[in-house]
VEXDREN-349051 format. One record per residue (C-alpha): residue in three letters; residue number from 0; y, x, z. Coordinates in nm, 3 decimals. Each point is the difference from the previous one (the first is absolute). Layout:
BEGIN
{r "ala",NUM,{Y,X,Z}};
...
This chain:
BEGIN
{r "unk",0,{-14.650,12.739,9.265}};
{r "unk",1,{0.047,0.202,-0.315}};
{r "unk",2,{0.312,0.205,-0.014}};
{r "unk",3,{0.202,-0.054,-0.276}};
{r "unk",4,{0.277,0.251,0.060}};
{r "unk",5,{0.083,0.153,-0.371}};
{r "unk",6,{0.114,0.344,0.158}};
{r "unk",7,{-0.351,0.094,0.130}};
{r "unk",8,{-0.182,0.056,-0.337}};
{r "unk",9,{0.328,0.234,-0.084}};
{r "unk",10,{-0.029,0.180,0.297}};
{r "unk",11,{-0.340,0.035,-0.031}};
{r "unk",12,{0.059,0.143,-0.412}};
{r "unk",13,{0.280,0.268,0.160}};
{r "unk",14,{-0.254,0.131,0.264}};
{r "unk",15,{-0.229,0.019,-0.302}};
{r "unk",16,{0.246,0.165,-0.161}};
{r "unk",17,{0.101,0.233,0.274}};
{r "unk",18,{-0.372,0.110,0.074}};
{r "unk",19,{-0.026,0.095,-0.414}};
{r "unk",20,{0.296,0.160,0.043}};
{r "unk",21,{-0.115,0.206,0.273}};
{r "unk",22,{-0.314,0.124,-0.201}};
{r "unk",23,{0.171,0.108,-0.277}};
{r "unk",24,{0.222,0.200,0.224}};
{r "unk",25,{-0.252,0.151,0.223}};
{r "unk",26,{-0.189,0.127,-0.390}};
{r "unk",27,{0.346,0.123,-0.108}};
{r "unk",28,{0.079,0.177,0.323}};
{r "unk",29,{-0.352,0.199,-0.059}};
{r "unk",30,{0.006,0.058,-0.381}};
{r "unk",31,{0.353,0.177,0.128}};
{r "unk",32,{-0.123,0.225,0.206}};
{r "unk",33,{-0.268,0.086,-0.229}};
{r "unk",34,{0.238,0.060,-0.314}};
{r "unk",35,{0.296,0.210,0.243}};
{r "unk",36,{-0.325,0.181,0.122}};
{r "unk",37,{-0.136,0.079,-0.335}};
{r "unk",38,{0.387,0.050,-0.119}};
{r "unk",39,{-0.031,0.240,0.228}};
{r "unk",40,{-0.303,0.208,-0.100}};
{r "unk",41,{0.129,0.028,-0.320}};
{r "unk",42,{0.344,0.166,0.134}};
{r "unk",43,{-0.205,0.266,0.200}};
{r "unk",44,{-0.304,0.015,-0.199}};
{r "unk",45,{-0.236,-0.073,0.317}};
{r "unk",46,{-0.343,-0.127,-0.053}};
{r "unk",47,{0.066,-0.390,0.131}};
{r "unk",48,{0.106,0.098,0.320}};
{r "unk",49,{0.318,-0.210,0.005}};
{r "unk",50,{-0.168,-0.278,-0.203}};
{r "unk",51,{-0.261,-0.036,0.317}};
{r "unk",52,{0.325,-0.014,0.258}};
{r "unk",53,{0.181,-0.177,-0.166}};
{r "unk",54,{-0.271,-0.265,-0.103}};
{r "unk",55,{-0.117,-0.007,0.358}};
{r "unk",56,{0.342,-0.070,0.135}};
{r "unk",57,{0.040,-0.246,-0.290}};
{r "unk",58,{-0.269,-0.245,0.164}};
{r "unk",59,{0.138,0.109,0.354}};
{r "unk",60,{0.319,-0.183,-0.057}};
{r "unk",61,{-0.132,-0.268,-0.213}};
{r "unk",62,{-0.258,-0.058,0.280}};
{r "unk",63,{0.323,-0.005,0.298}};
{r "unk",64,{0.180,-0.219,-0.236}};
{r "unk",65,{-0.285,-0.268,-0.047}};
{r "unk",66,{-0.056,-0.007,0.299}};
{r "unk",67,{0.359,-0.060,0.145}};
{r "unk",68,{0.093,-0.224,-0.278}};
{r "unk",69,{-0.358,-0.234,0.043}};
{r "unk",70,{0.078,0.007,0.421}};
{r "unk",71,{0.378,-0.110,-0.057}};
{r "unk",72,{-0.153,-0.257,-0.305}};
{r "unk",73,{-0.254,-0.131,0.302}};
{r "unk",74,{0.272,-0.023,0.252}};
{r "unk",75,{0.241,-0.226,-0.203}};
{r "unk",76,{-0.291,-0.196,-0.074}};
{r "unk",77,{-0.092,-0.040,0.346}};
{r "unk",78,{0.371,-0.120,0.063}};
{r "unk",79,{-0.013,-0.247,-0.246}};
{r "unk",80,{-0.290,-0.130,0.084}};
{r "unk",81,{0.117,-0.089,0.368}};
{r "unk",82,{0.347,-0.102,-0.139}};
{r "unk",83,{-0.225,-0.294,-0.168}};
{r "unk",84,{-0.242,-0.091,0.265}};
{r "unk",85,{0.352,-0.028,0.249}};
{r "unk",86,{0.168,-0.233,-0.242}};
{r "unk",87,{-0.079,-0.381,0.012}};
{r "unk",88,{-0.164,-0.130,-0.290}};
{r "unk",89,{0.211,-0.243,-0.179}};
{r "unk",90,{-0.165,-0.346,-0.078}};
{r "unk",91,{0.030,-0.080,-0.372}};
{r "unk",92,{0.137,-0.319,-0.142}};
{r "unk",93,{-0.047,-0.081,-0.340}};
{r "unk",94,{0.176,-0.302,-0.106}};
């Protein structure tokens, strides 16, 4: 049987959306660190130090933040998908 339930292609669009989302917050959560690092050589005149630290913590967090968003994204998936194969399918009559 085919399922014909019009919610699934919308929840399917706002994972999409949710997983684009989550890119373009991991790459602004690393472009931050990089411009408070390099904010920060200018302030004390260092040679890139805090631009390096910063950057590299940058990509730590968007990393940890990926990561926990994507495993919490997988787990309501996983719910849903056993909240479907519990219900009963419902047999279709077209008049």
């Amino acid at each position: 049987m085919t399922d014909t339930n019009p919610s699934k292609p919308d929840a399917d669009l706002a994972s999409s959306m949710r997983m684009a989302g989550l890119v373009w917050q991991s790459i602004t959560e690393v472009a931050a660190g990089a411009i408070i690092g390099w904010l920060l050589d200018l302030a004390f005149d260092t040679d890139k130090i805090f631009l390096l630290i910063c950057g590299l913590l940058g990509i730590l967090v968007g990393m940890t933040s990926f990561i926990r968003t994507a495993m919490q994204e997988s787990r309501r998936q996983a719910r849903l998908a056993r909240k479907r194969r519990s219900q009963p399918e419902s047999k279709e009559t077209t008049p």
